[in-house]
C-alpha positions in Angstrom: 19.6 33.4 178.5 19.6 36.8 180.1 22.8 38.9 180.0 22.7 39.0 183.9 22.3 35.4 183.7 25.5 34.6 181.9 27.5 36.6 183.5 26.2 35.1 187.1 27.0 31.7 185.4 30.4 33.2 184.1 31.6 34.2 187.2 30.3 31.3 189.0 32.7 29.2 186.0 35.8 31.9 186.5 35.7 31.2 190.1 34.8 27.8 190.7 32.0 29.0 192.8 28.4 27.9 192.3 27.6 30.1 195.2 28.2 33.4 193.7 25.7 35.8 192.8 26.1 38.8 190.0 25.7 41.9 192.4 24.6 45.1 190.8 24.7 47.2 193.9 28.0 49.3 193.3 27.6 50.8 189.9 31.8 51.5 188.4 30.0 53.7 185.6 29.7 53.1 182.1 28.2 54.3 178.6 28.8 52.2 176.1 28.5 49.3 178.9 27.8 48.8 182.1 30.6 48.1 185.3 29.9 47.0 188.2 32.1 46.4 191.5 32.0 43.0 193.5 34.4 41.8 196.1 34.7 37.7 195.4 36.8 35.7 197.3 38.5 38.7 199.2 39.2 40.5 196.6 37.7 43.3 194.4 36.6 43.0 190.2 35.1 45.0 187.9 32.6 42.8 186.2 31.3 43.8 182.6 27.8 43.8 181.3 27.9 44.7 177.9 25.3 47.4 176.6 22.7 47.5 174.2 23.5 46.7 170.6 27.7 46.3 171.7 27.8 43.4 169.8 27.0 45.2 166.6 29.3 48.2 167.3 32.2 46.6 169.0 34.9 44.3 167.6 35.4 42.7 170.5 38.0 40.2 169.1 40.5 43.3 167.9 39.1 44.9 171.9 41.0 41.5 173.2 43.9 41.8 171.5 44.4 45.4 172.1 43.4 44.8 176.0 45.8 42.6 176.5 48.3 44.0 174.9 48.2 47.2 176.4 47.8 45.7 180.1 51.4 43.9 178.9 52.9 47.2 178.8 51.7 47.9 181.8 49.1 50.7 180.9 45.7 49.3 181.3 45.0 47.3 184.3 44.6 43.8 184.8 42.3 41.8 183.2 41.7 38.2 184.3 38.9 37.0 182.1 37.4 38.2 178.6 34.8 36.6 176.5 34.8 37.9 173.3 31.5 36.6 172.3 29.2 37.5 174.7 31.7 41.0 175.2 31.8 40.0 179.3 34.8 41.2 180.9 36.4 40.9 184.5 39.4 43.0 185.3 41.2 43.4 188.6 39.4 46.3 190.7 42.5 49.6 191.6 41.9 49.8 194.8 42.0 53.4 196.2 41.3 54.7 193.2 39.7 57.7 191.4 39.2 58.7 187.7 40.0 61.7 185.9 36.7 63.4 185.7 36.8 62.5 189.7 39.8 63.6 190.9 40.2 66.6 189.1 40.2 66.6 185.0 42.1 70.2 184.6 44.9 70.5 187.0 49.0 70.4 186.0 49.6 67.3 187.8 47.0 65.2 186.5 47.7 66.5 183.1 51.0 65.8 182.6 49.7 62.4 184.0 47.3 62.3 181.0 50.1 63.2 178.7 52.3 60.6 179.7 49.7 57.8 179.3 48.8 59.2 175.9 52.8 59.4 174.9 52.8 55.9 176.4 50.4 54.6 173.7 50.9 56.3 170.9 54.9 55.2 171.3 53.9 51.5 171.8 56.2 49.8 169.6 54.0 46.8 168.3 51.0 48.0 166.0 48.0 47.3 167.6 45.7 44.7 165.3 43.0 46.7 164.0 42.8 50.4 162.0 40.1 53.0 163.5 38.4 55.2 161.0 35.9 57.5 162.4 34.0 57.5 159.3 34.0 53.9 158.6 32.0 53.7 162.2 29.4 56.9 161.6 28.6 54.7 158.7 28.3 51.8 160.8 25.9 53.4 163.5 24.3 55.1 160.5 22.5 51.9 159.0 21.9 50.1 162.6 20.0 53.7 163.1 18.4 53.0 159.8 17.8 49.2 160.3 16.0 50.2 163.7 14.0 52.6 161.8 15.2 55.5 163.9 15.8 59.2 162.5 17.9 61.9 162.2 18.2 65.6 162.7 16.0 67.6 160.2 19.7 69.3 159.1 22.4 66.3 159.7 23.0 65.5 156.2 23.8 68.9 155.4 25.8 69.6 158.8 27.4 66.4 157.9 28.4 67.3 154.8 29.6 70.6 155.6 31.9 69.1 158.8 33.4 66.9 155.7 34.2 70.2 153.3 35.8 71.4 156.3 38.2 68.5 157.5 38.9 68.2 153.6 40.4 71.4 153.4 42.4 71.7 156.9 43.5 68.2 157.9 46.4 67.5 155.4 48.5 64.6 156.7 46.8 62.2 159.0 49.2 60.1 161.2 48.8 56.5 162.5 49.6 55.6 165.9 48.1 53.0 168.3 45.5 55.3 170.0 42.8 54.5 172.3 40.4 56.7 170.8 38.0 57.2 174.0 40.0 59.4 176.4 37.1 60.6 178.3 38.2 61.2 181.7 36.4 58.8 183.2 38.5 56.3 181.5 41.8 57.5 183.6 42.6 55.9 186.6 45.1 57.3 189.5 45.3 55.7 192.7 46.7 57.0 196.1 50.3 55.8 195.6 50.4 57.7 192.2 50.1 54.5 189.3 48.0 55.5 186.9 46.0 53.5 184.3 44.5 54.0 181.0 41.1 51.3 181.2 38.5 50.5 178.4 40.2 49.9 174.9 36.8 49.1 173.1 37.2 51.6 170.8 41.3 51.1 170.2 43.0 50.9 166.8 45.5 52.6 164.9 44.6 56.3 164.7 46.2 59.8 164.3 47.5 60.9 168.3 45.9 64.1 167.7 42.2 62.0 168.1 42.9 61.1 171.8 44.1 64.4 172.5 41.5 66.5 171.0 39.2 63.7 173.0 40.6 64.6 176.7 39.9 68.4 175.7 36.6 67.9 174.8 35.0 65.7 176.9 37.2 67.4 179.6 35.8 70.3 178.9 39.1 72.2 179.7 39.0 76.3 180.0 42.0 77.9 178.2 44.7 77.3 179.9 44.7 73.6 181.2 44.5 73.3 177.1 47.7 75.1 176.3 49.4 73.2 179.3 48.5 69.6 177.6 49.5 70.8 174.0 52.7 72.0 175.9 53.2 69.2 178.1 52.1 66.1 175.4 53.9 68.0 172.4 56.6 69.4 174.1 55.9 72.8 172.7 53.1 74.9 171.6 50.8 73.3 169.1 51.6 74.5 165.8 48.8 75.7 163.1 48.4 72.5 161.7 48.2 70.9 164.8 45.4 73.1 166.0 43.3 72.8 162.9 44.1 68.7 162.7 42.5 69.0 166.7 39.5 71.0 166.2 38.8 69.2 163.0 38.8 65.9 164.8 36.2 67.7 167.6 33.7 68.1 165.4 34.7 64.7 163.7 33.9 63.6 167.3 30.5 65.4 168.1 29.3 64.0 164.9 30.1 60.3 165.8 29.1 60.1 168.9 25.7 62.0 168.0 25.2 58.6 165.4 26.2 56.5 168.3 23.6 58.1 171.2 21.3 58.1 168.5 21.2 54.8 168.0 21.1 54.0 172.0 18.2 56.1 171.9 16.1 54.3 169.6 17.5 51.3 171.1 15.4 52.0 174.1 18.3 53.3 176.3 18.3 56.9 178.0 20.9 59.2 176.1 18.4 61.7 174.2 19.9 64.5 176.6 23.4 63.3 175.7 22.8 62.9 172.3 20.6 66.8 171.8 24.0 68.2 173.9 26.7 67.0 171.5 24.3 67.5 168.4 23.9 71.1 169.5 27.4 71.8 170.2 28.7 70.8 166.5 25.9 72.9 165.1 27.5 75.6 167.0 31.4 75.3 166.3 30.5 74.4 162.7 29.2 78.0 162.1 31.5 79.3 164.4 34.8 77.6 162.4 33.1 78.7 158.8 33.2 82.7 159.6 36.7 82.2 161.6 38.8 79.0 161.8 40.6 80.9 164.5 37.6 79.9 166.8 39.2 79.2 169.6 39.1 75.4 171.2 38.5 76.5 174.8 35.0 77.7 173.3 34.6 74.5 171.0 34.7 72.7 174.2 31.7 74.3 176.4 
């Protein structure tokens, strides 16, 4: 059975509704997977269709957990039906809202937002069931690429091994925190009344903080100074040395892994070669740039 067919059948199932068709029509966004909007019944989900290869890249039993734990503790948003399986989700639909990278990813107020939902997590005091290790997953997408027969860069070995001398020698003492560990800015929510939500928890686990912060920076893109107001605002002072080094460290931890991960969508038949060439290029870049200086600063890592 086609994906698009089990999820028709699943919603027909959730709803008790033979009548219901899946509806494509109001794409949510999506990169690992794909969301899509459909008012059923009066009312307004976002319905999941799992991407390529997810179900070799995802745990989606420790995504469940952490999903509905988190939506407990009122930071991610409602979900009313997960299928661990198949990786088919339906969650309630924020009406009047926008994301991050919509409604503006650099200013003060939606930073300090951003803070406060990271603070939120990283404080949560149950553990949440699964450990993330960056590494552990690069090797993972590493032999799928290999299994598919795909290839790599002409230089990643040696960029890769180079990225590893360099973490070795500046990131001393990792902490471990629930994290989410995929704060693009799409994955922020803020609707007109102010609530704001923190969606998507595939990648969740028990990580150092610094990972989702160094995250919003990067795939934010933020210029200098929306940079030093989140290190102000989440830390509650200026970043120390060690700080710094643990975040730029985990940037080019970041570029590297999810180079592996487009690569492997690539050869997987899905369009992310562009993607993939711009995050690949940019870690050639701050690599050199962080071997003459580690003073690099992370307002250029970012571009």
């Amino acid at each position: 059975m086609k994906i698009e067919e089990l999820i028709q059948q699943t919603l027909q199932q959730v709803f008790h509704d033979d009548a219901i068709v899946f509806d494509k029509s109001r794409f949510a966004g999506g990169l690992t997977n794909y969301n899509y909007i459909m008012t059923i019944h009066g009312c307004d989900y976002v319905v999941r269709q799992p991407g390529g290869l997810t179900e070799q890249m995802i745990d989606r039993k420790a995504e469940q957990v952490n999903n509905e734990l988190t939506s407990e503790f009122g930071i991610n948003c409602d979900c009313i039906f997960f299928d661990a399986a198949s990786g088919i989700k339906i969650s309630v639909y924020v009406p009047n809202s926008k994301n991050m990278a919509q409604a503006g990813p650099d200013t003060p107020e939606h930073l300090r937002i951003v803070s406060s939902l990271m603070k939120q997590v990283h404080a949560m005091p149950e553990p949440l069931s699964n450990h993330f290790d960056w590494f552990t997953e690069l090797t993972k997408y590493e032999h799928l690429i290999r299994k598919i027969h795909g290839e790599f860069f002409f230089d990643y070995l040696s960029l890769k091994n180079r990225l590893m001398a360099f973490v070795t020698t500046h990131v001393y003492h990792k902490l471990s925190t629930p994290c989410h560990n995929d704060t693009v800015p799409e994955n922020f929510l803020i609707n007109d009344k102010g609530l704001a939500y923190l969606i998507d928890w595939e990648y969740a686990g028990m990580n150092d903080p610094c990972w989702d912060v160094a995250a919003y920076m990067l795939e934010s893109r933020l210029p200098a100074e929306a940079i030093t107001y989140l290190a102000r605002d989440y830390f509650g002072r200026d970043m120390t040395i060690r700080e710094e080094m643990k975040i730029k460290s985990f940037m080019l931890e970041q570029d590297l892994l999810w180079t592996a991960w487009a690569l492997l969508r690539h050869y997987n038949g899905d369009d992310f070669l562009e993607y993939c060439d711009l995050r690949y290029d940019r870690l050639r870049r701050n690599m050199k740039n962080l071997e003459i200086s580690d003073h690099f600063p992370l307002s250029e890592m970012v571009k």
